[in-house]
C-alpha positions in Angstrom: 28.5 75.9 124.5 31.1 77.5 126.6 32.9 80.6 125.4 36.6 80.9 124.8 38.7 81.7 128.3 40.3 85.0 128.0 43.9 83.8 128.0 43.0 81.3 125.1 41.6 84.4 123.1 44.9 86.0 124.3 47.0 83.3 122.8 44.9 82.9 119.7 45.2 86.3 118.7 48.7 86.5 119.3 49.2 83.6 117.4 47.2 85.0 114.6 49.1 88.2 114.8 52.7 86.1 114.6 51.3 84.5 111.3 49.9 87.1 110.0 52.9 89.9 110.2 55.4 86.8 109.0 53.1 87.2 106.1 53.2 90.6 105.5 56.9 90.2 106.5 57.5 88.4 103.5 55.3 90.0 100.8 57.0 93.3 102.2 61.0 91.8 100.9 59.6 90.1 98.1 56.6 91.6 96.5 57.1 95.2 98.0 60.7 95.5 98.0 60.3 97.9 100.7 63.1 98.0 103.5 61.7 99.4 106.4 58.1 97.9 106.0 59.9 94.4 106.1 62.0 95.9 109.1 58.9 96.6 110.8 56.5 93.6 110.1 59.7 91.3 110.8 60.0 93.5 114.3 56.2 93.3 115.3 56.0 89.1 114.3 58.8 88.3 116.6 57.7 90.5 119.5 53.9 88.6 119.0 55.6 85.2 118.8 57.8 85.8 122.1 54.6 86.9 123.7 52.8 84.0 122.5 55.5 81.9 123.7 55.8 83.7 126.8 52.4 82.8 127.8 52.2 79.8 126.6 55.3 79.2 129.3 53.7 80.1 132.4 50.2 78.6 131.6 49.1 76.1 134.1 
């Protein structure tokens, strides 16, 4: 069985990441009611999705 390419880890992960801080992005409005925790999980899942994106892009 062949392993995983690096760049298809790469774009797992980040996909994983952009899921999981639009998660944390919502429990942090709604469940937390803390500003600057959504603030900062909104910030980190949209930098992880345009990196995702990104990639995906200029993949052959």
């Amino acid at each position: 069985m062949a392993s995983l390419e690096p760049p298809l880890a790469l774009l797992a992960l980040l996909l994983a990441l952009s899921l999981a801080f639009g998660l944390l992005t919502w429990v942090s409005r709604n469940v937390w009611q803390d500003r600057a925790r959504t603030q900062l999980f909104a910030l980190l899942g949209v930098a992880s999705t345009l990196t995702f994106v990104a990639l995906v892009m200029v993949m052959p």
